[in-house]
N, C-alpha and C positions, 0 to 999 in steps of 0.2 A: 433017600427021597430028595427029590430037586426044589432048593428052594425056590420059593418065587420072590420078582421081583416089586420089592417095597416100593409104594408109588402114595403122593402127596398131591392135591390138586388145589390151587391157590387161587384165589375167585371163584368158587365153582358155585357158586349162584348164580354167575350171569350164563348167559347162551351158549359160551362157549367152553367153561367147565361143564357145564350138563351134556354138552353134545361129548365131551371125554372121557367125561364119567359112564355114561350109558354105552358107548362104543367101547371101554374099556373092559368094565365090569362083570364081564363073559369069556375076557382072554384068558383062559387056566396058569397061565404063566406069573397071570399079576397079581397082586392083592393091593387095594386101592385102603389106605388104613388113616387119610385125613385130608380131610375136604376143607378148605377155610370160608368161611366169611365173617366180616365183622358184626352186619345187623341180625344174620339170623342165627348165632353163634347158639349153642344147646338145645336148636332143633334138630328133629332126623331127616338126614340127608336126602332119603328116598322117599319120606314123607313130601318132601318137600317137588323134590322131583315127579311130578303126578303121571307122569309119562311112562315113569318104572312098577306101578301099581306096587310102590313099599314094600320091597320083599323083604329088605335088608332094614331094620328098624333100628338097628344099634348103634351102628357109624351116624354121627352126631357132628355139624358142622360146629369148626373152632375158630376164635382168632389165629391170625397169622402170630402171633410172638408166639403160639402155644406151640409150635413146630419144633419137634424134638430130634434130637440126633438121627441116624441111623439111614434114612431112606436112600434109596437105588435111584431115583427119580423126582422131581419135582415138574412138573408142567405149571408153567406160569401162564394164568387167564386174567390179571389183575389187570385194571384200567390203565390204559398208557399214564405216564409219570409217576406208578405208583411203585412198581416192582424197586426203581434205585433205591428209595425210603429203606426196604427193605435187605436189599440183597447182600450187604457184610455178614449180616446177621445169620442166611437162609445157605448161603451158598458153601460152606462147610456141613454142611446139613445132608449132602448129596451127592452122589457121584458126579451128573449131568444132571441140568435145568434147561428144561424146553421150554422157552418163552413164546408165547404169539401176540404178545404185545408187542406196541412201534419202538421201547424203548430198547437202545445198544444196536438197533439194525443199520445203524449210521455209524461213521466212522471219522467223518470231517469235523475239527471243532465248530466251525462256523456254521457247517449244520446241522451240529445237535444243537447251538445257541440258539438256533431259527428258531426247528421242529421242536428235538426233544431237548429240553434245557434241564431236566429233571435226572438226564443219564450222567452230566457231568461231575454228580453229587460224589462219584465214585469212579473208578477206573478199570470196573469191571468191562466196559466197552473193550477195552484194550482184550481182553481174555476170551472175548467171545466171535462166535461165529454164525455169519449170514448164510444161511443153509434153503435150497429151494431142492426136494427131493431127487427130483430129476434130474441136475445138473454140477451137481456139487458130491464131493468125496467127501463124506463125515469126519471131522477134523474131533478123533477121542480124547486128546488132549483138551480141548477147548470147556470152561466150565460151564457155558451157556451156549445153548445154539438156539440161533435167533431165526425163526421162521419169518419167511414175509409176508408184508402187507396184501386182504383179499383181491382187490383191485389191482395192487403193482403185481402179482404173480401170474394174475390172470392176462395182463398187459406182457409180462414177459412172451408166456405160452404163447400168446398172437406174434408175436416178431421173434420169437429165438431163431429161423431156420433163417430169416431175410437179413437179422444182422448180422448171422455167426457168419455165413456164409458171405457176405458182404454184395447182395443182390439188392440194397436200397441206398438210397443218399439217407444223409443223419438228419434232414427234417423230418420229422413225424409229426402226426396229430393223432390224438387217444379223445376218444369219449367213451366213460366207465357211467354206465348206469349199475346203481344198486341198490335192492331191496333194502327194508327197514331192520330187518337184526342188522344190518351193518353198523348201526348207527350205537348198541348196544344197548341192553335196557335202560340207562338213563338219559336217552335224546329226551330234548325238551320239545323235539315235533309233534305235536298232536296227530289223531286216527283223522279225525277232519281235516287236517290240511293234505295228509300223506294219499288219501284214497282217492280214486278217478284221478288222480293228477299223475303230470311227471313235469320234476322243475329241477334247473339247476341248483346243485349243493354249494362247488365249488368250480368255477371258471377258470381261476389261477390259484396257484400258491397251495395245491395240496398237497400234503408231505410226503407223499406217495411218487411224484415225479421225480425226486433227487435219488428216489429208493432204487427205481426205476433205471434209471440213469447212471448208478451207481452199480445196480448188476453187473448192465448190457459192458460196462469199463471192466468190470473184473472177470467177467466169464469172459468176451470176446476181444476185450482192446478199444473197444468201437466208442466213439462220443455224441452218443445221439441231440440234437436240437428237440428239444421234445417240449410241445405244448400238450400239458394235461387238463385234462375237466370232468368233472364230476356231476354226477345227476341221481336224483333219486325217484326210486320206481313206486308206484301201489304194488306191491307183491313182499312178501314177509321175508322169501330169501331166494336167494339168488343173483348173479352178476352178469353180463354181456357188456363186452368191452370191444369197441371196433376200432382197430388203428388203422388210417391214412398214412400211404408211402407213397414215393417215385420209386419206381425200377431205374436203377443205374443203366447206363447204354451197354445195347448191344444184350440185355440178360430179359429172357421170355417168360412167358405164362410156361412154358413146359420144366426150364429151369426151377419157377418156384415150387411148382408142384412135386418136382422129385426131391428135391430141396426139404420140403416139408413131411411127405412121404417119408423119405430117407434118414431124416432126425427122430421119429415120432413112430416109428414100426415097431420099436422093439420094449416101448413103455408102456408100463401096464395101466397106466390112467388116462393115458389124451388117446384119443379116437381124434385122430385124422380125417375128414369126412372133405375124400375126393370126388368125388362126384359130384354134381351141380343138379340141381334142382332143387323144389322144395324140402322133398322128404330131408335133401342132406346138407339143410342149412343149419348151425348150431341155433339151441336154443334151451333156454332155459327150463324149460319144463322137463325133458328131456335128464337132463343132470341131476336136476333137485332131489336131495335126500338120499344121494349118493359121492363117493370120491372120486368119480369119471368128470374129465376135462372135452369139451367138445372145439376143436379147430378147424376154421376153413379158409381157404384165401381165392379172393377173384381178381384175376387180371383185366385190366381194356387198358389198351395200345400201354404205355409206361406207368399209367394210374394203378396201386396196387391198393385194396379194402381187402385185412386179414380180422378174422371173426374168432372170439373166446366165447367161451358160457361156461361159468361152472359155481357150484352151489357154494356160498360163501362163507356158511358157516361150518361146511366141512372141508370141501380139499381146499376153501378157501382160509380155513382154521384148524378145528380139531383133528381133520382126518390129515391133513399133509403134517401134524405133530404127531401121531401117531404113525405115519408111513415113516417119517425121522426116528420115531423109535423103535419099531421093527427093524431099519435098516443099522443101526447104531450096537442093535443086541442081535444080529444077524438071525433074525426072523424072516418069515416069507414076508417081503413087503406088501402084500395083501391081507397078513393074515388080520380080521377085525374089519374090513374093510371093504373086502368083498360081495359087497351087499347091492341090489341094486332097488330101481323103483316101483317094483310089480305093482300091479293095481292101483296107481298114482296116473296112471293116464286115461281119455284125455284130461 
């Protein structure tokens, strides 16, 4: 009989262990046998979970230090600066650690000292790996692989085919709007300020642009000028990220389109939506409560506006950590995942 794989989920009170726990919790492969949190530590897991109607009443959220030997997996959901605290400790604990926290996705001393000043505490940064499903060879050696940021990933998706191909200049502009789980359950924003509005987050300086930046240098070569800015939406999840380019001379609307076409056929998550009109403009509703990515690009005369959407607390978290560990344990990278939005529209 084939064992399954021991799996450990570390934050899973906040949004994005629940969304791994419930996406998980049905793959016959896995047994999910410790869930951590600090404050609700010796409740039931799925009690807690109301969205699972409590099947499972036994599995009992623990502290993190109670993490015992043995497991195949760890998915780290802990609040950025908090996994370093831990990770001497956790990371013999495990074959592979899927992080989707900001910490170790950086690599520059000077900008972890910026962003994460918390990864320096350890040198695990050194051993891990910035993994974005689609683009990257899973490195099994590596003790962490570091998923990215929802906004920087979804920024990638909009310009992979313009940069790899080298069809824009390296100024950019990005504006990432995003729902309120981005912000995770402990934003100090209020329902009243969040709802009927949309305001900027962050204008400059958000940690997401160096992440960004730092892909586009190690996938392509390329060193984008990139001004990033952030904004936040009335809607609970989901992301739409529009990057501004120039078309380099002499390179067309038919260029980018086969361009984009031509990278993004053969992935099982981004729909490429060639066509123009309404019906196949990305958009959020569309994506939401699924691991599908939606992209489109519009050309007039060298002005280039390329278009993301995708749900942020799945292929912008939990679901692009689990496509990583499907592809990791040579799984169908859909398997868990294949799910879409039926009856969610309009």
């Amino acid at each position: 009989m084939k064992t399954k794989i021991k799996v450990a989920i570390l934050g899973g009170s906040g949004f994005v262990g629940m969304e791994i726990y419930r996406i998980l919790k049905n793959q016959p492969e896995v047994s999910i046998e410790f869930v951590s949190s600090e404050s609700l530590a010796g409740q039931s897991v799925e009690k807690y979970y109301r969205v699972l109607n409590g099947e499972n009443r036994q599995l009992r959220f623990k502290p993190v230090h109670e993490l015992e030997n043995g497991f195949d997996v760890i998915f780290s959901c802990l609040p950025t600066g908090v996994l370093p605290s831990y990770i001497e400790d956790i990371k013999a604990k495990a074959l592979v650690i899927f992080n989707v926290s900001g910490d170790f996705r950086l690599k520059e001393v000077h900008q972890l000292e910026k962003y994460y000043p918390q990864s320096l505490k350890s040198d695990s940064y050194l051993a891990s790996q910035y993994y974005i499903p689609e683009f990257h060879k899973i490195d099994r050696t590596a003790k962490i692989i570091n998923l990215p940021g929802c906004m920087a990933v979804a920024s990638i998706y909009s310009l992979y085919p313009l940069v790899k191909h080298q069809l824009i200049e390296k100024r950019v502009v990005i504006d990432a709007k995003t729902g309120s789980s981005g912000g995770g359950k402990k934003s100090s924003e209020t329902h009243a300020e969040r709802a009927h509005n949309i305001r900027p987050h962050k204008v400059h300086g958000h940690r997401h642009q160096p992440e960004i930046v730092h892909a586009f240098r190690d996938m392509c070569g390329a060193d984008l000028e990139l001004q990033f800015s952030t904004y936040s939406l009335d809607l609970p999840r989901g992301i739409m990220v529009t990057a501004y380019s120039q078309l380099r001379e002499n390179i067309s609307e038919l260029d980018v389109k086969r361009s984009f076409y031509r990278d993004f056929k053969q992935l099982t998550f981004i729909d490429y939506l060639k066509e123009s009109g309404g019906r196949f403009n990305p958009m959020i509703k569309s994506t939401a409560g699924t691991n599908r990515v939606e992209v489109a690009a519009y050309v007039d005369g060298n002005n280039c506006v390329s278009i993301c959407t995708l749900d942020n607390m799945i292929k912008g978290a939990a679901g692009q950590a689990i496509q990583a560990f499907n592809q990791y344990f040579d799984y169908p990278e859909y398997q868990s995942l294949h799910f879409q939005n039926e009856g969610m529209w309009p």
